[in-house]
VOGU-3710 file (C-alpha; in Angstrom, 3 decimals, decimal comma):
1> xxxxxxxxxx> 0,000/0,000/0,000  1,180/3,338/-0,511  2,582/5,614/1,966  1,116/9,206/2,415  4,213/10,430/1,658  3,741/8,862/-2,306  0,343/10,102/-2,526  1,677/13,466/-1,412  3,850/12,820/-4,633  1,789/11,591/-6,991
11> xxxxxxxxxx> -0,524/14,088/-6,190  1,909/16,778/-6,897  2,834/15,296/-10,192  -0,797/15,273/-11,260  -1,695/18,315/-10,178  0,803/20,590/-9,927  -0,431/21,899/-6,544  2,030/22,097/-3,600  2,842/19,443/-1,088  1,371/20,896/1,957
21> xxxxxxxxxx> -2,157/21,232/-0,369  -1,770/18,097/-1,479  -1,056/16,886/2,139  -4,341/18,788/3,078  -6,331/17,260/0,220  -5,123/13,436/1,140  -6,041/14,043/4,866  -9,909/15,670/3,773  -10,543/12,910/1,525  -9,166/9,604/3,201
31> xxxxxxxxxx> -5,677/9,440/1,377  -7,999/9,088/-1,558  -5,798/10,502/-4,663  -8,736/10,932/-7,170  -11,169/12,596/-4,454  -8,403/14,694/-3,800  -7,529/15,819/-7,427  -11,537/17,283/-7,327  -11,081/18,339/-3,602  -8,004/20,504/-5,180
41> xxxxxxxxxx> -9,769/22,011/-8,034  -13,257/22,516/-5,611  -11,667/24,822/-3,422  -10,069/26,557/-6,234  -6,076/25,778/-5,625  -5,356/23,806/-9,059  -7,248/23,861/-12,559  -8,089/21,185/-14,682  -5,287/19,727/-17,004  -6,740/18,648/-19,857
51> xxxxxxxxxx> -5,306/15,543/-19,688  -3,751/14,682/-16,180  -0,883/13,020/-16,538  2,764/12,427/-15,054  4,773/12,698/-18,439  8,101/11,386/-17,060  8,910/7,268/-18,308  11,392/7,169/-21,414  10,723/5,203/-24,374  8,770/6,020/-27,594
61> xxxxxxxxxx> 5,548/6,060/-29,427  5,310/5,073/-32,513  3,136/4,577/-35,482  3,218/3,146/-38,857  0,188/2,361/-41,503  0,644/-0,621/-44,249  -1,888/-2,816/-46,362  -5,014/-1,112/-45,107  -3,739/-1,464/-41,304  -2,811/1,400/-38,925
71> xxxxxxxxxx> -1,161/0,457/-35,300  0,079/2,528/-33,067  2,491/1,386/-29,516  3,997/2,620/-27,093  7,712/0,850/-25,879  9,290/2,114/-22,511  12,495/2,279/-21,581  14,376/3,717/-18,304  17,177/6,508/-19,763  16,271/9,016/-22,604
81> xxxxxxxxxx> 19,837/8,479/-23,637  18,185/4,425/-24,615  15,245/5,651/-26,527  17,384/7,791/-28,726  19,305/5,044/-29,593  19,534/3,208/-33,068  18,628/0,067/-31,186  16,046/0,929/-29,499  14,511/2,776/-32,356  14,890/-0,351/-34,304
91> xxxxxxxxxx> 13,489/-2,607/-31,598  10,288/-0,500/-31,563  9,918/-0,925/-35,275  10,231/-4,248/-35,344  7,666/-4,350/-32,517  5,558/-2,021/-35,028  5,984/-4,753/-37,710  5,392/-7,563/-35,672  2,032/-6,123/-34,882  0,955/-5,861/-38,252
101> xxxxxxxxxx> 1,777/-9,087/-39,740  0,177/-10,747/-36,793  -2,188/-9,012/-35,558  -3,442/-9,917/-31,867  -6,751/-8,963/-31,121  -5,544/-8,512/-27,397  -3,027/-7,155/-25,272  -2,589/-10,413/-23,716  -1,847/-11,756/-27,199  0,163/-9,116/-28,178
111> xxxxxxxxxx> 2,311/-9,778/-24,863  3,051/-13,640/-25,511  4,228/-12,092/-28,899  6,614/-9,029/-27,862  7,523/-9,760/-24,592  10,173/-12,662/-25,668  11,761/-10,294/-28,346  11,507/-7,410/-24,928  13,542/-10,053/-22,880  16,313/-10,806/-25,669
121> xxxxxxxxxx> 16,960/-6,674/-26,122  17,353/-6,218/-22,526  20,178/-8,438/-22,448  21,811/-6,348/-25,068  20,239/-2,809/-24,448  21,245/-3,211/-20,713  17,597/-1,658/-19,348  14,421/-2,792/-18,570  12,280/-2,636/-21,291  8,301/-2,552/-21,480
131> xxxxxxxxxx> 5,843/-3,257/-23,782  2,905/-0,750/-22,449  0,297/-0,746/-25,312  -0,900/-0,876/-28,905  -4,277/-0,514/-30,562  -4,820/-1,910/-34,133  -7,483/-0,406/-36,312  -8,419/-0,908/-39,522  -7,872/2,147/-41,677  -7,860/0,984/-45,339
141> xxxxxxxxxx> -7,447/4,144/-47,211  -8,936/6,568/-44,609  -6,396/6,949/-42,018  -3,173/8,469/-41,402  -0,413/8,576/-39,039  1,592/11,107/-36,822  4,823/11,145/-35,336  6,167/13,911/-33,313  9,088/14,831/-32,048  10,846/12,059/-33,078
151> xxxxxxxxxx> 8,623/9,411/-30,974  7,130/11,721/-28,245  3,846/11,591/-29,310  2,274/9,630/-32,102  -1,041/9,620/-33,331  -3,752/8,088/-35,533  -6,854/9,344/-37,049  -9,311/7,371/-39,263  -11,799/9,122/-41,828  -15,207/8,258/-42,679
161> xxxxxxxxxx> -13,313/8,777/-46,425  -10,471/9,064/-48,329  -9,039/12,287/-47,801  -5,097/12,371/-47,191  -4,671/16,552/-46,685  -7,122/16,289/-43,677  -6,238/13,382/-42,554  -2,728/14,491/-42,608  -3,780/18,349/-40,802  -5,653/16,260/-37,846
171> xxxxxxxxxx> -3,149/13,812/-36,957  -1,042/16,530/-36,425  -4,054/18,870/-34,483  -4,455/15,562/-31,851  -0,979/15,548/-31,523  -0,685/19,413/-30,811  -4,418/19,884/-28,663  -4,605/16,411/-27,198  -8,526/16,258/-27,682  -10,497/13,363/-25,127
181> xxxxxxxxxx> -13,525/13,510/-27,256  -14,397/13,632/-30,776  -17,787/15,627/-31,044  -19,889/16,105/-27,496  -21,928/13,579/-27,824  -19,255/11,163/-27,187  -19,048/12,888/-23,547  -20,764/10,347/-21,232  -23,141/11,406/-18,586  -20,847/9,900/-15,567
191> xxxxxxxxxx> -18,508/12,615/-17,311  -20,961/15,627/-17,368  -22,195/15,081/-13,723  -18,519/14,683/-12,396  -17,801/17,825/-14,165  -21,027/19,296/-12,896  -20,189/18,292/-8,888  -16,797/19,659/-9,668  -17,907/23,207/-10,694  -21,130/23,450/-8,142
201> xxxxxxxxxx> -18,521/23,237/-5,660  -16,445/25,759/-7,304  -19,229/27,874/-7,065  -19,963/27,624/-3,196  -16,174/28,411/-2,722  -15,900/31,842/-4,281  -17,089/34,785/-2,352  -17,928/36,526/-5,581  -20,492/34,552/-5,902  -21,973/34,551/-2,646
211> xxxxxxxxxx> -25,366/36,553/-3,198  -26,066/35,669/-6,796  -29,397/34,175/-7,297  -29,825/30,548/-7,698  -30,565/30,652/-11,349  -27,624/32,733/-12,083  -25,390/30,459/-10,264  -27,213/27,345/-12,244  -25,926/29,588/-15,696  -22,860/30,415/-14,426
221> xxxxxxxxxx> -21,915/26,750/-13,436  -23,525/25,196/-16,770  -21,313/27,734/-18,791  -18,449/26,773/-17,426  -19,237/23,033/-17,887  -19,801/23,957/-21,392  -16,123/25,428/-21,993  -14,424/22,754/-20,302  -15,495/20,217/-22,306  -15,254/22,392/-25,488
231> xxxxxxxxxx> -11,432/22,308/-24,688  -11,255/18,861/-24,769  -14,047/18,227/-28,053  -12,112/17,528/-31,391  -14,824/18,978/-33,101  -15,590/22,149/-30,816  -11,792/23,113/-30,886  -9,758/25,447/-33,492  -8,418/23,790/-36,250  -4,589/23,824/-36,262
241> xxxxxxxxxx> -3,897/24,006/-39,821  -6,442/27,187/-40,215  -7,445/29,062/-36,865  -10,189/31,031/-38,815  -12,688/27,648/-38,227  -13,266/24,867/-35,712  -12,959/21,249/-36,408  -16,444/20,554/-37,346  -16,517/23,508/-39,540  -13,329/21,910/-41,702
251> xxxxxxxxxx> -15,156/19,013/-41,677  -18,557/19,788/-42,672  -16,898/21,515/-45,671  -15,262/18,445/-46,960  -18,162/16,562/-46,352  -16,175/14,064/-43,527  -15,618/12,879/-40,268  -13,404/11,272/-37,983  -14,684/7,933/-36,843  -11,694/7,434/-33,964
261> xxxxxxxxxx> -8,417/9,341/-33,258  -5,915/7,296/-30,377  -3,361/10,082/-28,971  0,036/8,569/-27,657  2,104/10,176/-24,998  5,729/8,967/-23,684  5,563/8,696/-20,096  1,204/9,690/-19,725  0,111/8,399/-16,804  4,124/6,497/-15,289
271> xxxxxxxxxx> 5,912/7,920/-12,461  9,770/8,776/-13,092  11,738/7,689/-10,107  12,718/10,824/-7,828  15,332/9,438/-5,200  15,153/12,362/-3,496  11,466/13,071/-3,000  11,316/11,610/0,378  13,476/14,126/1,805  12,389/16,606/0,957
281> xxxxxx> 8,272/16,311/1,848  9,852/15,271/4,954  11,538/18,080/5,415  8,181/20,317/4,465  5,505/18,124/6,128  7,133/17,778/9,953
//
């Protein structure tokens, strides 16, 4: 079981708040990290990320499209100085490859295949090496592929049709906005009524607000529901390769739309190793 002292942490990482709020928001909610990510944002001390995340593990993401197939993974690694390597690089390709020819309709399949080749490139790469995921679509002619910063982030977008300039332009917006959704009605209502709890409380907090009517707070709290989730909407957010129009508008004028975009980050989500984090919340929290 964690310690309080690595909630404290991971709390930090996902929040950005400091350590004595996070310590506060871990003792109010039962050492609870999620209830305190919300208890954070209620009383106003962090904002929403759009994506919360601990971007810290090495390795890269990758993607590659051939004979009507588009997969995308993501390989860690421990030292930056490994994934920028020719053999890692190459490892990851062939893991790319191997997906492709075979493809495993689960991650449990896909293990049993990667994981021996993982073991036999540790011995000569000299670092632990993980296979963390993959997904496999079936693009045909209606997808492209995304790779940024030299295997930072990778993405994949699929097309209702064939269009390569958009398909192209979007990968590349994913990659850049890091959308959650791709039009609202994707947004589920678990989603809208966290949100909703999130920003009533948000509400009760700020002494603004105090002696607003009820049905102005209601408006206030629904319009701010509204432009969070806008943020993280493919199709409500400004197209990258022309800010004059949103994503739907782009489009509804090329008579498309994107059936499912997967967004790869290096590191979303894994904790880097801080030796010396201990300390120094000690030091802070005593």
């Amino acid at each position: 079981m964690a310690s309080l002292i690595d909630k404290i942490k991971e709390l930090r990482e996902l929040t950005g708040a400091g350590m004595m709020d996070c310590k506060k928001a871990l003792v109010a909610n039962g050492e609870d990290v999620d209830k305190a990510k919300d208890w954070l944002r209620e009383q106003g001390i962090t904002t929403a990320a759009k994506k919360s995340g601990r971007i810290a593990a090495e390795g890269l993401a990758l993607a590659k499209i051939e004979n009507g197939y588009a997969v995308i993974v993501e390989v860690n690694c421990e030292t930056d100085f490994v994934s920028r390597g020719d053999a890692f690089k190459e490892l990851v390709n062939t893991v790319l490859d191997l997906l492709l020819k075979h493809k495993p309709a689960t991650k449990e399949a896909a293990d049993a295949l990667i994981n021996p080749l993982l073991v036999e490139a540790t011995v000569k790469i000299g670092e632990k090496l993980s296979f963390r995921r993959f997904e496999l679509l079936k693009v045909e002619d209606r997808g492209a592929s995304y790779i940024h910063m030299g295997g930072k982030i990778a993405t994949l977008v699929l097309l209702n049709k064939k269009d390569d300039e958009l398909a192209h332009g979007l990968t590349m917006h994913v990659a850049a906005n890091s959308p959650s959704y791709i039009t609202t009605e994707d947004i589920t209502e678990a989603d809208y009524e966290h949100e909703r709890h999130i920003q009533l409380e948000i509400t009760k907090n700020d002494p603004r607000l105090a002696d607003k009517p009820e049905k102005m707070l209601k408006n206030i709290v629904e319009g701010k529901i509204r432009k969070y989730f806008s943020d993280l909407v493919l199709a409500e957010q400004t197209y990258l390769m022309d800010d004059t129009k949103k994503v739907s508008q782009a489009l509804k004028e090329l008579d498309n739309k994107v059936l499912r975009f997967v967004r790869y980050q290096v590191g979303e989500g894994i904790e880097k190793r801080q030796e010396d984090f201990a300390a120094e919340v000690l030091g802070q929290i005593k």
